[in-house]
Z-matrix of the N, CA and C atoms (Angstrom, degrees):
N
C 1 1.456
C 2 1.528 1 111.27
N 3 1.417 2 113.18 1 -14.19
C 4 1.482 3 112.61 2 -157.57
C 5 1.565 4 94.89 3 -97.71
N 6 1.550 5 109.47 4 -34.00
C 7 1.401 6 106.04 5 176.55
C 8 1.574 7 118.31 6 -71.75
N 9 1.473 8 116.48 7 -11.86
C 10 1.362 9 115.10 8 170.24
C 11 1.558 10 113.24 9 -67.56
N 12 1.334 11 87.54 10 -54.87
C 13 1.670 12 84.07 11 -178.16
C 14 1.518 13 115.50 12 -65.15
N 15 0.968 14 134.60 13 -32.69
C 16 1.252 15 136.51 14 174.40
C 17 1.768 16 96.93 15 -48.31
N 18 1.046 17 136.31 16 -67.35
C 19 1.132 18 143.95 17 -175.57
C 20 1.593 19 120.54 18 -45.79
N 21 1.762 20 93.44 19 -46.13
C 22 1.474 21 94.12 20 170.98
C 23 1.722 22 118.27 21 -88.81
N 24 1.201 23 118.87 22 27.85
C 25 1.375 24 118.93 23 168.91
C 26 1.332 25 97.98 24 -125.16
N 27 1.656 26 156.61 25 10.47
C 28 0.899 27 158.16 26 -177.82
C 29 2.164 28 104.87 27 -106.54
N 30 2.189 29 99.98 28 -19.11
C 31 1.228 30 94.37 29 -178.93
C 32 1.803 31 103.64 30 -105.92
N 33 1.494 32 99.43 31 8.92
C 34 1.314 33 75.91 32 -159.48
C 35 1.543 34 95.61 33 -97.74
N 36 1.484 35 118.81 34 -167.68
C 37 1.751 36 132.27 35 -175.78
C 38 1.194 37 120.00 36 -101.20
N 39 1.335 38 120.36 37 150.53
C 40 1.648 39 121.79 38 -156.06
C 41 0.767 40 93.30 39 -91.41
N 42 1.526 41 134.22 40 -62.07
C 43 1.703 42 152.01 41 -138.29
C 44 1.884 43 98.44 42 -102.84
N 45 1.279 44 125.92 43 110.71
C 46 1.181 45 122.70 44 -161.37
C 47 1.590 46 90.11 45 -130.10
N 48 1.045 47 142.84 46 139.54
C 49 1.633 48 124.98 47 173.86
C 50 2.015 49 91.64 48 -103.11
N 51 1.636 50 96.44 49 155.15
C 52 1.412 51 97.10 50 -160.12
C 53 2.035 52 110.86 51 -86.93
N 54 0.766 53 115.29 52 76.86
C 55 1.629 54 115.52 53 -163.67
C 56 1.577 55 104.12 54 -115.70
N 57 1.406 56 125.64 55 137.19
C 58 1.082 57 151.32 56 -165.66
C 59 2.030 58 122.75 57 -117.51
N 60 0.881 59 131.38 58 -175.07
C 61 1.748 60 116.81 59 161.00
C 62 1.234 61 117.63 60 -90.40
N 63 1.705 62 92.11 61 155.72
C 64 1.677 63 101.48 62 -159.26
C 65 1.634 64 126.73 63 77.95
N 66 1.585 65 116.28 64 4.23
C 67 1.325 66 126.72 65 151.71
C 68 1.678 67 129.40 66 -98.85
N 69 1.085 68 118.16 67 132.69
C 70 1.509 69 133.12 68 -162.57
C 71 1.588 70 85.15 69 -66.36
N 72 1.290 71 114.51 70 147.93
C 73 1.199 72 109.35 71 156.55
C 74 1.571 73 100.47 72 -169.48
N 75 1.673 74 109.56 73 145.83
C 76 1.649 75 126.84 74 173.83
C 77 1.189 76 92.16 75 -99.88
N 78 2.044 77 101.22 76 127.73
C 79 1.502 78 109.23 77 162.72
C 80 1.660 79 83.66 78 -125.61
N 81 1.670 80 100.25 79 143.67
C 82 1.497 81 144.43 80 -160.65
C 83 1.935 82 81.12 81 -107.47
N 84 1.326 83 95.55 82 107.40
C 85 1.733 84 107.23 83 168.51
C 86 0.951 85 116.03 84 -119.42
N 87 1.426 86 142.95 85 121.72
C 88 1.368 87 132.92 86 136.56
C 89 1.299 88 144.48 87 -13.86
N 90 1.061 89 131.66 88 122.82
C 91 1.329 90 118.43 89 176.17
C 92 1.767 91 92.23 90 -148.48
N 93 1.919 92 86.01 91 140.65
C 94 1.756 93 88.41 92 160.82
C 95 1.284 94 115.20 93 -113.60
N 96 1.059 95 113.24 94 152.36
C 97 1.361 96 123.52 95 152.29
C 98 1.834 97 122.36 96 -140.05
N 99 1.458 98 69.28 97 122.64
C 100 1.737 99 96.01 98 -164.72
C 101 1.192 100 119.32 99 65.25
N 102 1.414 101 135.78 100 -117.37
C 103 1.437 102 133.14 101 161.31
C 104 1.093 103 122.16 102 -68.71
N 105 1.826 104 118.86 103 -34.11
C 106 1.001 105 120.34 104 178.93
C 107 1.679 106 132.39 105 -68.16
N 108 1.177 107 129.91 106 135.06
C 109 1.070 108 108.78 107 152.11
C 110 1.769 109 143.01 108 -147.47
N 111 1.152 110 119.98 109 130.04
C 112 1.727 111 137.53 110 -172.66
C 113 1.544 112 122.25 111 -67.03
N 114 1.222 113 92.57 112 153.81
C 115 2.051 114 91.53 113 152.14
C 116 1.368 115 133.21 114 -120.68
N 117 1.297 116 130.14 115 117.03
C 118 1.244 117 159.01 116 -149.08
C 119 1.859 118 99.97 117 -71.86
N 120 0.931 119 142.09 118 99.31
C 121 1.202 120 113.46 119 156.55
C 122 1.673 121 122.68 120 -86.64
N 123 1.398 122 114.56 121 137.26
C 124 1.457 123 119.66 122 172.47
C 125 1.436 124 122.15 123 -139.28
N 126 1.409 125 120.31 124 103.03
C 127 1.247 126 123.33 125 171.38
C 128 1.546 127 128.85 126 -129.19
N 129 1.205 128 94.11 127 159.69
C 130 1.382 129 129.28 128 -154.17
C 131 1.572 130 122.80 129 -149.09
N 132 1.685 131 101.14 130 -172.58
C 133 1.101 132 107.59 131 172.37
C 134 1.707 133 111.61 132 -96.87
N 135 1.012 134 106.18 133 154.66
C 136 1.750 135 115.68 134 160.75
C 137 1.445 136 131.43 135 -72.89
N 138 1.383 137 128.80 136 71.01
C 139 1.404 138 114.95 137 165.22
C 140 1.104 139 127.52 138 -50.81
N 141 1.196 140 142.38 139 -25.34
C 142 1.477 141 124.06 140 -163.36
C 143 1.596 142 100.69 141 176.93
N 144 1.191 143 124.81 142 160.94
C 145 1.490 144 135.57 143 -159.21
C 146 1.968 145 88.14 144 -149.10
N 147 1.187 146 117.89 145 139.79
C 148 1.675 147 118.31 146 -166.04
C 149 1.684 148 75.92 147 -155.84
N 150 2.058 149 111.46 148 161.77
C 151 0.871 150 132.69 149 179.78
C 152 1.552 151 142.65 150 68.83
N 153 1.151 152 129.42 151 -176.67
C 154 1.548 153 130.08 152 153.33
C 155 1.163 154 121.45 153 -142.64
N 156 1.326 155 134.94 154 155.86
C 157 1.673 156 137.80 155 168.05
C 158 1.518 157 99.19 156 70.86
N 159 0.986 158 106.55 157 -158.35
C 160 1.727 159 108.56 158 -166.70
C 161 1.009 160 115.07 159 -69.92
N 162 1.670 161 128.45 160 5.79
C 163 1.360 162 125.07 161 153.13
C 164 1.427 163 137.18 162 -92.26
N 165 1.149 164 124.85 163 21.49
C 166 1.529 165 157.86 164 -126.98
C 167 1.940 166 91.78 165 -121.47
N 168 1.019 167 102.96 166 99.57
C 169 1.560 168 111.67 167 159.10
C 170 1.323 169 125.31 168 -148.41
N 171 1.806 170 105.71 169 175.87
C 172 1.304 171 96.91 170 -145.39
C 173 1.724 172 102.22 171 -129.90
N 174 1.227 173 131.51 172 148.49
C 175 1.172 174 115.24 173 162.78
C 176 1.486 175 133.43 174 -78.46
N 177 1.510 176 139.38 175 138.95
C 178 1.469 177 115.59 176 137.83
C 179 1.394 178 117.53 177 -145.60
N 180 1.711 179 99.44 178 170.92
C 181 1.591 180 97.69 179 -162.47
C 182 1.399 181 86.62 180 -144.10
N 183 1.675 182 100.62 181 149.21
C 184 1.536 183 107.76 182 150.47
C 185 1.582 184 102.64 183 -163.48
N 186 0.916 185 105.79 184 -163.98
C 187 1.802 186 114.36 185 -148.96
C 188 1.165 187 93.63 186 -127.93
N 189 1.457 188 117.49 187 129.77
C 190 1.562 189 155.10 188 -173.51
C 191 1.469 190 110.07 189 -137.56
N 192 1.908 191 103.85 190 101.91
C 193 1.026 192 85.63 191 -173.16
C 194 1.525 193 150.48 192 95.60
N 195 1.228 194 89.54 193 -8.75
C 196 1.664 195 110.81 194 -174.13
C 197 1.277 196 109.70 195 83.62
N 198 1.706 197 138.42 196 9.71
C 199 1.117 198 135.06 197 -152.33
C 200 2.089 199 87.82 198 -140.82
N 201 1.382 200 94.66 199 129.04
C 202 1.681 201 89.89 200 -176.23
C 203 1.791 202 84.40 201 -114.15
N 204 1.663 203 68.12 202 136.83
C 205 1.833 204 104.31 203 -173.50
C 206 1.935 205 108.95 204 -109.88
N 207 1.691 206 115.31 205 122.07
C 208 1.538 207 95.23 206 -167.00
C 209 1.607 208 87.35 207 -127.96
N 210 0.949 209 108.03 208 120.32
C 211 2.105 210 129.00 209 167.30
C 212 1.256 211 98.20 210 -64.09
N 213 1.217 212 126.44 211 148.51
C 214 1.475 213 128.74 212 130.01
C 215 1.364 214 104.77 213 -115.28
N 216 1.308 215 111.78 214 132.09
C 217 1.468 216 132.75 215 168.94
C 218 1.432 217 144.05 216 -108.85
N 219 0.998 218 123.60 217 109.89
C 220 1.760 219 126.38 218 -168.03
C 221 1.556 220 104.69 219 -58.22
N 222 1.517 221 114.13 220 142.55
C 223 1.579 222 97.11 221 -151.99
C 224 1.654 223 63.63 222 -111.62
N 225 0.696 224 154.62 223 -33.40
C 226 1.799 225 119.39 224 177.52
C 227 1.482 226 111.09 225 -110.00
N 228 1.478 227 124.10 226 62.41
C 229 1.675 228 135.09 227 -161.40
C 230 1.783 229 73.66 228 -100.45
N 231 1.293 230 103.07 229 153.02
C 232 1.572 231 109.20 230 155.55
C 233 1.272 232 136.55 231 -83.99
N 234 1.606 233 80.48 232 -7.32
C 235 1.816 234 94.59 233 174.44
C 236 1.725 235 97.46 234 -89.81
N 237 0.661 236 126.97 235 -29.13
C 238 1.326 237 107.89 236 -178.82
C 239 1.734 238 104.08 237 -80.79
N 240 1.446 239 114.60 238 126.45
C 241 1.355 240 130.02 239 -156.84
C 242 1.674 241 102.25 240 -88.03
N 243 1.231 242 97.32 241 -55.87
C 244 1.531 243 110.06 242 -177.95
C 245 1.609 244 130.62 243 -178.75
N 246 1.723 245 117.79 244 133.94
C 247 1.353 246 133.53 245 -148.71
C 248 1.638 247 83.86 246 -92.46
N 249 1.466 248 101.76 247 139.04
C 250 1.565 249 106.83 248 166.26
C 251 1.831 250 97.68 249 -129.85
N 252 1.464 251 106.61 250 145.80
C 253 1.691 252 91.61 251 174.04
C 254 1.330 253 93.07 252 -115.65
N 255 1.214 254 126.80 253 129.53
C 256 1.979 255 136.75 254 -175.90
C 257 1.463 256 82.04 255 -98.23
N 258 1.166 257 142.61 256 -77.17
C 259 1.901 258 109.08 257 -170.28
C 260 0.993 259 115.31 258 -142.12
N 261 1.597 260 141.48 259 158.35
C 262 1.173 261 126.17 260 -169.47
C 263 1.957 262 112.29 261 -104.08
N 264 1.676 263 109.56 262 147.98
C 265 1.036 264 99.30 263 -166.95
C 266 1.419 265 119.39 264 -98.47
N 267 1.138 266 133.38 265 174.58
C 268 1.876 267 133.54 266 168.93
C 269 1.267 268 132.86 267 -86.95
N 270 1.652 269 127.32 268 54.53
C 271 1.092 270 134.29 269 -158.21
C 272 1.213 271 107.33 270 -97.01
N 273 1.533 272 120.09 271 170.75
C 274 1.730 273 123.09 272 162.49
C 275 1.473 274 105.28 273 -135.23
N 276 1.589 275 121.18 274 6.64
C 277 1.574 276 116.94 275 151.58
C 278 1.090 277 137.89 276 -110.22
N 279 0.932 278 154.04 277 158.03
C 280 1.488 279 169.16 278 136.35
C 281 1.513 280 118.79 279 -14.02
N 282 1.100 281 119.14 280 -54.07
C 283 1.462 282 142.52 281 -165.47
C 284 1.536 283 116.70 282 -140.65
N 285 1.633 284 98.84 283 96.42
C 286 1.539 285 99.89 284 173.49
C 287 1.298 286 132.60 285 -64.31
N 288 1.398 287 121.56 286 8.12
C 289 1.506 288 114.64 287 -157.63
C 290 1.616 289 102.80 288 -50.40
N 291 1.222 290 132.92 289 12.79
C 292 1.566 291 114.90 290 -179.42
C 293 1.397 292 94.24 291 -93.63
N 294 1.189 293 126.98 292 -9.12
C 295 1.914 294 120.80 293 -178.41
C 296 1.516 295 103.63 294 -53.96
N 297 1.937 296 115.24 295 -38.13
C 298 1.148 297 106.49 296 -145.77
C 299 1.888 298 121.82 297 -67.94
N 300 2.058 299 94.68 298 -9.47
C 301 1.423 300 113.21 299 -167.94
C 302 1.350 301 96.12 300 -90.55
N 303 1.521 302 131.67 301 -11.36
C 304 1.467 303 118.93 302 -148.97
C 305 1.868 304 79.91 303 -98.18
N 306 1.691 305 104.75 304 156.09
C 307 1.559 306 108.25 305 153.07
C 308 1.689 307 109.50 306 -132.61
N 309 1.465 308 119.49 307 143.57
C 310 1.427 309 120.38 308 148.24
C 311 1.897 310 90.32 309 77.65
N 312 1.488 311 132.58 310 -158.53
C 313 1.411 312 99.54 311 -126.47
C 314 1.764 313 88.02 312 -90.33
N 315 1.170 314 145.28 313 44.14
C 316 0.977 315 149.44 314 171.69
C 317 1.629 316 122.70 315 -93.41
N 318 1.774 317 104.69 316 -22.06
C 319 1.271 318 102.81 317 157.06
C 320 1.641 319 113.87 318 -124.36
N 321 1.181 320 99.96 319 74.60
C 322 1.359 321 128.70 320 -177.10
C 323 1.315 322 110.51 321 -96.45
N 324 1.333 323 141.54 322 108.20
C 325 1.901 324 126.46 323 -173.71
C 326 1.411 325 94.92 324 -91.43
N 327 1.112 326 97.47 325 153.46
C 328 1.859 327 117.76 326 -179.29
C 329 2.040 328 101.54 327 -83.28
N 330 1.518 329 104.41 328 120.56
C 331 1.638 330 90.60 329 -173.04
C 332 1.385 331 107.16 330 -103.40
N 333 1.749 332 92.82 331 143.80
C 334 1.581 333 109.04 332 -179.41
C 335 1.511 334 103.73 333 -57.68
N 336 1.558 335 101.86 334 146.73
C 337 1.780 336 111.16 335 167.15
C 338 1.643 337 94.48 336 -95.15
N 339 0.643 338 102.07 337 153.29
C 340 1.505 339 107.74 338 171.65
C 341 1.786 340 103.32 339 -118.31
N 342 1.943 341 114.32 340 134.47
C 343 1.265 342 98.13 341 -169.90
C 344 2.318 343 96.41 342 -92.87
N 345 1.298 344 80.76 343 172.60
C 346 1.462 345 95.13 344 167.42
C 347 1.516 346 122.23 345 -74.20
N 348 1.814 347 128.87 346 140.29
C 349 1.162 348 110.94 347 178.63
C 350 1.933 349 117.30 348 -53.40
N 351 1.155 350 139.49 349 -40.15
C 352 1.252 351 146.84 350 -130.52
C 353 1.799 352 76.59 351 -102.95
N 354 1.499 353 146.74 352 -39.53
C 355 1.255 354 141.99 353 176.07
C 356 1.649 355 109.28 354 -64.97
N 357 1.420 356 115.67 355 -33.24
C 358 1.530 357 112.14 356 -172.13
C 359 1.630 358 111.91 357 -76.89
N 360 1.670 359 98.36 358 -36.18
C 361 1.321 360 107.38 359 -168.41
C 362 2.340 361 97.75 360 -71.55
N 363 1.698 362 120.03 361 -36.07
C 364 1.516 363 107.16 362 170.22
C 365 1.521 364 83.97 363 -68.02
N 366 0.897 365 154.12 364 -88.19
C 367 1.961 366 133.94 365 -142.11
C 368 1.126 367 106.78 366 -26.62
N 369 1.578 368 116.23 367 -40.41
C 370 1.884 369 104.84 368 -156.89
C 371 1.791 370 102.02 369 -100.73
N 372 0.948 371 105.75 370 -10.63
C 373 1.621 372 125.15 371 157.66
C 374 1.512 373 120.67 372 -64.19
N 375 1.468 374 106.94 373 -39.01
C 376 1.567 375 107.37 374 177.70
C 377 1.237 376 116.23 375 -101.13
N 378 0.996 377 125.33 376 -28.97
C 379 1.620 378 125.63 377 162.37
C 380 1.404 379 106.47 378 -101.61
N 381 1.669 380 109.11 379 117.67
C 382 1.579 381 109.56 380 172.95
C 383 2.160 382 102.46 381 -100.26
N 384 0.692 383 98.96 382 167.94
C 385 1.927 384 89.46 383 -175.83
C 386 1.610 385 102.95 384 -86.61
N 387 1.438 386 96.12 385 130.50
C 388 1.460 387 101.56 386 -173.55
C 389 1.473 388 102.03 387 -133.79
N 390 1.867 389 109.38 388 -173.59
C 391 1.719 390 104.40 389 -162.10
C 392 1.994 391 87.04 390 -106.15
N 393 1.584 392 101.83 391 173.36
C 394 1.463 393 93.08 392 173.76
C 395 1.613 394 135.90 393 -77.75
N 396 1.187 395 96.04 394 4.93
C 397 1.377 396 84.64 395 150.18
C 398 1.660 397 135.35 396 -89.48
N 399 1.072 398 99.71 397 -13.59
C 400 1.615 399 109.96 398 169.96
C 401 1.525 400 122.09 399 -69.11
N 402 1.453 401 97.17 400 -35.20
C 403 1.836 402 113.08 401 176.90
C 404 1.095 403 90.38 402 -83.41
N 405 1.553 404 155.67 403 -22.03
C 406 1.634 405 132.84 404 179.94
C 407 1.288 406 100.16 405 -83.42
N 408 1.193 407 127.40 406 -43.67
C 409 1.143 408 137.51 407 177.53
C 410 1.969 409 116.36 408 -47.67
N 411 1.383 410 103.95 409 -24.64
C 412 0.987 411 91.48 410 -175.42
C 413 1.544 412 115.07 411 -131.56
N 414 1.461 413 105.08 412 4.02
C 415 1.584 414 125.92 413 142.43
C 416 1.625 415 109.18 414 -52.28
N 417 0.967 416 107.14 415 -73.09
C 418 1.729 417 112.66 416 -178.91
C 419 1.508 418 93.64 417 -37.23
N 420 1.621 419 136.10 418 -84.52
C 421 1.314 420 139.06 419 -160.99
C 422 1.426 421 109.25 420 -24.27
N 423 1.205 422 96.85 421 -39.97
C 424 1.950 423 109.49 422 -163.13
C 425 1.471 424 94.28 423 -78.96
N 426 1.353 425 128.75 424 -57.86
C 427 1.586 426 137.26 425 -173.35
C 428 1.374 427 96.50 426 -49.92
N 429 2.056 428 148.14 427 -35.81
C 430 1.125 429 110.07 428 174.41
C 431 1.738 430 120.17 429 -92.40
N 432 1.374 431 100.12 430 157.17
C 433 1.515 432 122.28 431 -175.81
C 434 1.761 433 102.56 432 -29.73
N 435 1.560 434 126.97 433 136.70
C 436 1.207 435 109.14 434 138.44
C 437 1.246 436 145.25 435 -38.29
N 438 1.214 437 102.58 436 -52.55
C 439 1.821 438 111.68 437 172.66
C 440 1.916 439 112.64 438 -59.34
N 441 1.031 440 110.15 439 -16.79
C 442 1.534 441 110.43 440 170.89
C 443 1.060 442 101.47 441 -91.59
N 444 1.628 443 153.31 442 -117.41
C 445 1.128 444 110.91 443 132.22
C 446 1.408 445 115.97 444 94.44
N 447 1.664 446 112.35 445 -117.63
C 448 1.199 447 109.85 446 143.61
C 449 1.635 448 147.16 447 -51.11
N 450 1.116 449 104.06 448 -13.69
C 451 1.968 450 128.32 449 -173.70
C 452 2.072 451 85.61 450 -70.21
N 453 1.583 452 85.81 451 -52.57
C 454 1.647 453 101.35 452 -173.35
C 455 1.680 454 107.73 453 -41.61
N 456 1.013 455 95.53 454 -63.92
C 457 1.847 456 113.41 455 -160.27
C 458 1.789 457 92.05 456 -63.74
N 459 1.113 458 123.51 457 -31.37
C 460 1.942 459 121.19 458 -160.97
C 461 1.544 460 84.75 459 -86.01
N 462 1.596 461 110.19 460 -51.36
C 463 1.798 462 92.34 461 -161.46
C 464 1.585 463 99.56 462 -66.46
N 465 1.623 464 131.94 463 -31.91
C 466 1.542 465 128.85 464 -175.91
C 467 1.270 466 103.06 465 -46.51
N 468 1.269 467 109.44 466 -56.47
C 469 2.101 468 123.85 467 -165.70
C 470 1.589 469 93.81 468 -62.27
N 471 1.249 470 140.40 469 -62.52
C 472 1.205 471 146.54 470 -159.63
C 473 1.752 472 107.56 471 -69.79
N 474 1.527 473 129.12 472 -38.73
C 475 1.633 474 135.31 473 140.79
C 476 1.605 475 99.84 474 -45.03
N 477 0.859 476 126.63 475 -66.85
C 478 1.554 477 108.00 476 -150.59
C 479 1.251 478 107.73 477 -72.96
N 480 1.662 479 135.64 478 -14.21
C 481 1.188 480 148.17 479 -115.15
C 482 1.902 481 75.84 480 -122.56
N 483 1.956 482 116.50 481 -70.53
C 484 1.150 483 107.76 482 -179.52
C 485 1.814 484 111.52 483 -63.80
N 486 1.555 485 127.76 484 -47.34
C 487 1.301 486 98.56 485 -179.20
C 488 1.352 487 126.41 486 -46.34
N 489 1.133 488 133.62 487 -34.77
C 490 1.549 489 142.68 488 172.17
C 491 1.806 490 102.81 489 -55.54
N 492 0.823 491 123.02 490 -51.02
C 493 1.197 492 124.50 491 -175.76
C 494 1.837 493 127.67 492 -64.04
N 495 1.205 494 81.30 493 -36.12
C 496 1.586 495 126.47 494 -168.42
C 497 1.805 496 104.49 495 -57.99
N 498 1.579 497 77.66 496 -67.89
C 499 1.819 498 114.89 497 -166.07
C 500 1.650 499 92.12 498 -79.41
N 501 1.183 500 157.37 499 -26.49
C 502 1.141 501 148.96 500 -164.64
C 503 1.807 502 116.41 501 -64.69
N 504 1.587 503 85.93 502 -57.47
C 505 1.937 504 112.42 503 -176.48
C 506 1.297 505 110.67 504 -62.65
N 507 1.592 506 113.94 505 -49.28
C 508 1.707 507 137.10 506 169.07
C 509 1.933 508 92.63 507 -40.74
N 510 1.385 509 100.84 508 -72.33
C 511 1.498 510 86.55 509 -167.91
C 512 1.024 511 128.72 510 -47.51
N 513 1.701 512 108.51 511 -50.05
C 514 1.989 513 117.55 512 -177.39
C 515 0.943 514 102.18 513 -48.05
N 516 1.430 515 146.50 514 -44.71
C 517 1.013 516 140.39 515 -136.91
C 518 1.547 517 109.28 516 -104.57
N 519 1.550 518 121.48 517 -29.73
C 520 1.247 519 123.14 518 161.16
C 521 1.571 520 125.00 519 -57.04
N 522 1.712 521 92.48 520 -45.27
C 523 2.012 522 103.33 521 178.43
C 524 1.405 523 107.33 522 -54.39
């Protein structure tokens, strides 16, 4: 068994790009004809990903034409030249076969944004993990109005503004 696998990691591909279902992706195929031979581009969507090790392929389909066309592709075939993913999609299954009933913008996938490192790192900066009373606490904050709010912050500045003022003369005048 050990010499199989040995064998099947000697056929398979280093450089794999990381794509899942419900991502667009151009795979660059070979094809000959006759002596000659080209690369095919065909892209689509991803239905479904099946297998492991050098038996590991993948589906995709998209519609040409009004006519939906579905590949299956050997994800380490040598004919297949090279996986590109053009965008990633917003799914929560595994296996699209429900694309195959939808037509026109009904099987449309919703596409992931992907955030930036320097945006994830302020998220985990602005929310530190806290207990629930801290999140009610700061549900409520959000529930009042801006414009109150601000009323808050002018009358605080405008209190602190006369005690300071207030308390200054009081003192000199006591020392």
């Amino acid at each position: 068994m050990k010499r199989v696998m040995q064998i099947e990691q000697g056929e398979m591909k280093d450089q794999i790009p990381v794509f899942k279902s419900g991502d667009t992706v151009k795979v660059h195929v070979k094809i000959k004809e006759g002596d000659k031979e080209r690369v095919q581009v065909f892209q689509g969507t991803v239905i479904g990903r099946r297998g492991s090790g050098t038996g590991a392929t993948f589906t995709v389909r998209k519609t040409t034409y009004g006519i939906g066309v579905e590949r299956v592709f050997p994800l380490h075939s040598p004919n297949v030249s090279k996986i590109q993913r053009v965008r990633q999609g917003k799914v929560r299954q595994s296996k699209l076969y429900y694309l195959r009933d939808l037509t026109g913008k009904s099987a449309r996938i919703e596409e992931k944004l992907e955030e930036k490192p320097a945006e994830k790192k302020a998220k985990a900066e602005k929310k530190p993990k806290r207990g629930k009373k801290a999140k009610k606490a700061e549900k409520a904050e959000k529930a009042v109005k801006p414009e109150i709010k601000e009323e808050i912050k002018a009358t605080a500045k405008t209190e602190e503004k006369a005690e300071t003022k207030a308390a200054t003369p009081e003192e000199k005048s006591e020392e």
